[in-house]
N, CA, C and O atoms as a Tinker XYZ file with bonds, in Angstrom:
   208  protein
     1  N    247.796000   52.597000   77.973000    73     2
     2  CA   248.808000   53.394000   77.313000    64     1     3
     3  C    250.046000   53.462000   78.199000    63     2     4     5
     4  O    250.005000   53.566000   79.425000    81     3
     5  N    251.307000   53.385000   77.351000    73     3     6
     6  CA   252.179000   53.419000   78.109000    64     5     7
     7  C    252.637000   55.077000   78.447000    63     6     8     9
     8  O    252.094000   56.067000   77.956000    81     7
     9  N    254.113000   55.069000   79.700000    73     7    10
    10  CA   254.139000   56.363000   78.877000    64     9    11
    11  C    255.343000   56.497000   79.264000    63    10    12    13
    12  O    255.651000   56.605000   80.451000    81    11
    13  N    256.202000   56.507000   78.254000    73    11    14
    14  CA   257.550000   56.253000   78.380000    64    13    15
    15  C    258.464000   57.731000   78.666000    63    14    16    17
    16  O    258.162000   58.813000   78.163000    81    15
    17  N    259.636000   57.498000   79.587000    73    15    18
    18  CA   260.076000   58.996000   79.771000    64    17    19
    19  C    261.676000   58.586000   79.541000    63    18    20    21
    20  O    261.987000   57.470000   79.125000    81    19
    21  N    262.686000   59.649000   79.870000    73    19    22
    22  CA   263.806000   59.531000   79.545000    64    21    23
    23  C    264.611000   60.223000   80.464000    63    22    24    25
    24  O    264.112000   61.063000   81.214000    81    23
    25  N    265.901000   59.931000   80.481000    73    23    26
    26  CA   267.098000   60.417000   81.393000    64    25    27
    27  C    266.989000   61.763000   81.474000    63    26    28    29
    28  O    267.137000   62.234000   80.346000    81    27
    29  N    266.752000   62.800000   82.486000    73    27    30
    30  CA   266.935000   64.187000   82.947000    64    29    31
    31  C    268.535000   64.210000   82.388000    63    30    32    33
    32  O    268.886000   65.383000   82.254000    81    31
    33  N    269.546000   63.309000   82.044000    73    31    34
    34  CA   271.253000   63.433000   81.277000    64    33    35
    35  C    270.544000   63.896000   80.003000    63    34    36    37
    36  O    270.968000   65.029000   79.776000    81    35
    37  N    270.113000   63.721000   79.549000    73    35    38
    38  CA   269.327000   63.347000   77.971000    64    37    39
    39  C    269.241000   64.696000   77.387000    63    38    40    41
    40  O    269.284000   64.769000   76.159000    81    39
    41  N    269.128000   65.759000   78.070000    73    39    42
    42  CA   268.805000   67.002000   77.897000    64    41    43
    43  C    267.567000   67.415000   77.203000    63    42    44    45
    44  O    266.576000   66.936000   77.754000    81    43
    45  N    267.307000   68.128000   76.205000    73    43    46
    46  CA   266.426000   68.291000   75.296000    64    45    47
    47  C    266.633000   67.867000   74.204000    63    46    48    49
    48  O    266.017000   68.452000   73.313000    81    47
    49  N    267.533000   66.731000   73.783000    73    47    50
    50  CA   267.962000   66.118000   72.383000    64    49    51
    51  C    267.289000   64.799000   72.357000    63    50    52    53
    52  O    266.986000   64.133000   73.347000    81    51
    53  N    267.072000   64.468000   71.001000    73    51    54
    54  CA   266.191000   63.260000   70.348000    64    53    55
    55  C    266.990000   62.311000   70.201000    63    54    56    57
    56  O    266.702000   61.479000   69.341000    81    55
    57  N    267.657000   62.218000   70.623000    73    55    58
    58  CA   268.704000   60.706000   70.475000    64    57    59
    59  C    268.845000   60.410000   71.824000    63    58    60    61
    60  O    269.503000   61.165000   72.539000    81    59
    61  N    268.346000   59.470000   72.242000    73    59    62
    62  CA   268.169000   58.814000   73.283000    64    61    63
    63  C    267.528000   57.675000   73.679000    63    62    64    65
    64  O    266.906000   57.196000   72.731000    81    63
    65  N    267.335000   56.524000   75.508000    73    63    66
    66  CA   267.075000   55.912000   75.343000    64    65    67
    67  C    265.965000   56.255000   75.896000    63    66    68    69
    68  O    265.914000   57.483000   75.961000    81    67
    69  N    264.874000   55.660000   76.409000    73    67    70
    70  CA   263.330000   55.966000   77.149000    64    69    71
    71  C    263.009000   54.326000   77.886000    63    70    72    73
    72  O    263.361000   53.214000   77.494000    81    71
    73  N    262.322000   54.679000   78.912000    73    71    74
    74  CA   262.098000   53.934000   79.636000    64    73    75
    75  C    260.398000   53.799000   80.018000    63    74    76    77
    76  O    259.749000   54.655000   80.620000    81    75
    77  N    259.718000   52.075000   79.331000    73    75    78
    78  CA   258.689000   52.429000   80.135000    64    77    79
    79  C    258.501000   51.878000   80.610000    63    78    80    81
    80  O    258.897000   50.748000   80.324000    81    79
    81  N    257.545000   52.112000   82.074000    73    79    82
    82  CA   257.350000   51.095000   83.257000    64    81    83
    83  C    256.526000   49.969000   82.755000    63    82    84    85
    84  O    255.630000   50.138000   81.927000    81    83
    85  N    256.838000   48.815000   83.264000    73    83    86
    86  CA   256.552000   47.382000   83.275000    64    85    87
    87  C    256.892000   46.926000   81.271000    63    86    88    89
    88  O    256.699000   45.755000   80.943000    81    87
    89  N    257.265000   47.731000   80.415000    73    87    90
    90  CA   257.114000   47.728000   79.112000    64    89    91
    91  C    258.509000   47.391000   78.908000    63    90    92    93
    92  O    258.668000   46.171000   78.871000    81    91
    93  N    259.547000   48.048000   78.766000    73    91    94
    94  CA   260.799000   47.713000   78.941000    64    93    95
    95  C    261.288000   49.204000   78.232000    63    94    96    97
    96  O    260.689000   50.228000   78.562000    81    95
    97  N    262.290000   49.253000   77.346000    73    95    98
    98  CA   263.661000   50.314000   76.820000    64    97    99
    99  C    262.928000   50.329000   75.541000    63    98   100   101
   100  O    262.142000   49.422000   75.266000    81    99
   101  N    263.194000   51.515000   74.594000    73    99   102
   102  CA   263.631000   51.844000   73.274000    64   101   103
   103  C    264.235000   52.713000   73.209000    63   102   104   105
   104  O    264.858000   53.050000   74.215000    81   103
   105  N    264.334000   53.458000   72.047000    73   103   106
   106  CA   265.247000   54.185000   71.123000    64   105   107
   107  C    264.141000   55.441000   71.122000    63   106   108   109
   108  O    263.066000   55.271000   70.546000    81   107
   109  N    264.385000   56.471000   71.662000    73   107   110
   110  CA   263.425000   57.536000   70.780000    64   109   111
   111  C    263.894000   58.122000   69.613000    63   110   112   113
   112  O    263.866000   59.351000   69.677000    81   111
   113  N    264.310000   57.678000   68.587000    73   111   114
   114  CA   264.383000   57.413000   66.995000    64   113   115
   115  C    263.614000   56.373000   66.726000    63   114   116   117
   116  O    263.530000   56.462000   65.501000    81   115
   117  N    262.976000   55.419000   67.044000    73   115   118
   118  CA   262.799000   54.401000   66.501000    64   117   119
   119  C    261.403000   53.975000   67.675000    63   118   120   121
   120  O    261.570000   52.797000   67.989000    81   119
   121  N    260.435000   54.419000   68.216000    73   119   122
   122  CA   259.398000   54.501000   69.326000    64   121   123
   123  C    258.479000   53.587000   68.767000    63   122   124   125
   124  O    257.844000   52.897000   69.564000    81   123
   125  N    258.251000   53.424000   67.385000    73   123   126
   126  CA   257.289000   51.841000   67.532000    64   125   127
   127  C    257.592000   50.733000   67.811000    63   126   128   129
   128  O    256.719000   49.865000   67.793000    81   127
   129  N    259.243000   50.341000   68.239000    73   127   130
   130  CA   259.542000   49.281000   68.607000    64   129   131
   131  C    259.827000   49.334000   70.093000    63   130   132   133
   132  O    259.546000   50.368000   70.699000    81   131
   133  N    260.388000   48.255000   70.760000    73   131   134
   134  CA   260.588000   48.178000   71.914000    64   133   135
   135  C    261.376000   47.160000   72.332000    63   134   136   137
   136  O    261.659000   46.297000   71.501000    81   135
   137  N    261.753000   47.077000   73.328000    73   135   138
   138  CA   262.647000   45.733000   73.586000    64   137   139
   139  C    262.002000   45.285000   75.345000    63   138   140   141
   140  O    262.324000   45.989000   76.302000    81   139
   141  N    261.289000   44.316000   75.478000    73   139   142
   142  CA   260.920000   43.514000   76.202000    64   141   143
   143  C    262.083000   43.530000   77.988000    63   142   144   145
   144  O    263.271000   43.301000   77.759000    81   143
   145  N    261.852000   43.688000   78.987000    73   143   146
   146  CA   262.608000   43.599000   80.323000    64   145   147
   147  C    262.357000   43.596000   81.154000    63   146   148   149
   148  O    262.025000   44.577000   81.820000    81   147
   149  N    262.416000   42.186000   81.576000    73   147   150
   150  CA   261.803000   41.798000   83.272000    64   149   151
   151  C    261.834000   43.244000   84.282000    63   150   152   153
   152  O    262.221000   44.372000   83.977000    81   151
   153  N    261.390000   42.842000   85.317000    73   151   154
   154  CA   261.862000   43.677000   86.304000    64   153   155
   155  C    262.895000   43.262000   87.206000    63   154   156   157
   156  O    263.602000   44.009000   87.882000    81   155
   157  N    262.926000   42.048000   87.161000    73   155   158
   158  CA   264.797000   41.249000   87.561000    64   157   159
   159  C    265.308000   41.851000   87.090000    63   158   160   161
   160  O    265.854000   42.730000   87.756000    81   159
   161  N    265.485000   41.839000   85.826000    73   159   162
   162  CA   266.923000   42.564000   84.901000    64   161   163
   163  C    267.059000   43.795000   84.850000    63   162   164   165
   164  O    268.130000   44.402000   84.853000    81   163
   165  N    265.595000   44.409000   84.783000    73   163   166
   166  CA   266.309000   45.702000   84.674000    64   165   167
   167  C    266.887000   46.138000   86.289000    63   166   168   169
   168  O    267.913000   46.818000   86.310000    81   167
   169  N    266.491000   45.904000   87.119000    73   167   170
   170  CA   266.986000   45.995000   88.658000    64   169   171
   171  C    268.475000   45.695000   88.309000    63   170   172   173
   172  O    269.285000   46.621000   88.276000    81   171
   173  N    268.759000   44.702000   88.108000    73   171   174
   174  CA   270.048000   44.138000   88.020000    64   173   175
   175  C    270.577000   44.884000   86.926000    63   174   176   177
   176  O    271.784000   45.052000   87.100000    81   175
   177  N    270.091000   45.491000   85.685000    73   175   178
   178  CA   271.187000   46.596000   85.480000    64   177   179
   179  C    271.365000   47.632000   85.965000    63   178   180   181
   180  O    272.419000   48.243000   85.786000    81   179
   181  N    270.389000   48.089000   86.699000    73   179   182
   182  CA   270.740000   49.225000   87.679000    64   181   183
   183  C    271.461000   49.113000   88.486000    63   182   184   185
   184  O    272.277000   50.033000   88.548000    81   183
   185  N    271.568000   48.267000   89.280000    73   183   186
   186  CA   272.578000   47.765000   90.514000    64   185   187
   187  C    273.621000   48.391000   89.348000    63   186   188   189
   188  O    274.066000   49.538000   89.342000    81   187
   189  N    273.830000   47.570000   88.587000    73   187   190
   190  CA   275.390000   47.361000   87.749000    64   189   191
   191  C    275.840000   48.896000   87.663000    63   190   192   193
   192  O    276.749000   49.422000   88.305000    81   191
   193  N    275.065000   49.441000   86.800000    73   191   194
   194  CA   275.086000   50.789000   86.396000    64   193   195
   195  C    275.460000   51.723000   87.896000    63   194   196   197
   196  O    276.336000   52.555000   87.663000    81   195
   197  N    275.174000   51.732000   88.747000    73   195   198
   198  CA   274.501000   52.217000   90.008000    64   197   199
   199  C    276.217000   52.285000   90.446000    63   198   200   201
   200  O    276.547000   53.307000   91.048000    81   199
   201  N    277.092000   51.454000   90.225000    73   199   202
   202  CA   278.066000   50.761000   90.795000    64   201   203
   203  C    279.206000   51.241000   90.062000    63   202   204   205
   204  O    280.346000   51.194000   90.523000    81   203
   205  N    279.037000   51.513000   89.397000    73   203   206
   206  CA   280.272000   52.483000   88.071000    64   205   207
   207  C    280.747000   53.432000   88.793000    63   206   208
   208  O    281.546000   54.234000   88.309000    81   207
């Protein structure tokens, strides 16, 4: 089981993104899908993000 969590920014509102380890990103509107993400990439969008 996965177990996906979300941005402490996120507050207590349902529109958001979630993150699960080794699983990748979704939508918590939309939690039966998912979108697939190395751990290269997501590193490398963090860097990016990290860097703003």
């Amino acid at each position: 089981m996965t177990v996906w969590r979300k941005s402490s920014y996120s507050g207590d509102g349902d529109n958001c993104v979630e993150v699960g380890h080794g699983v990748g990103i979704r939508d918590s509107k939309a939690p039966s899908t998912h979108l697939s993400v190395s751990s290269e990439a997501w590193s490398a969008f963090l860097k990016v993000v990290r860097a703003q």
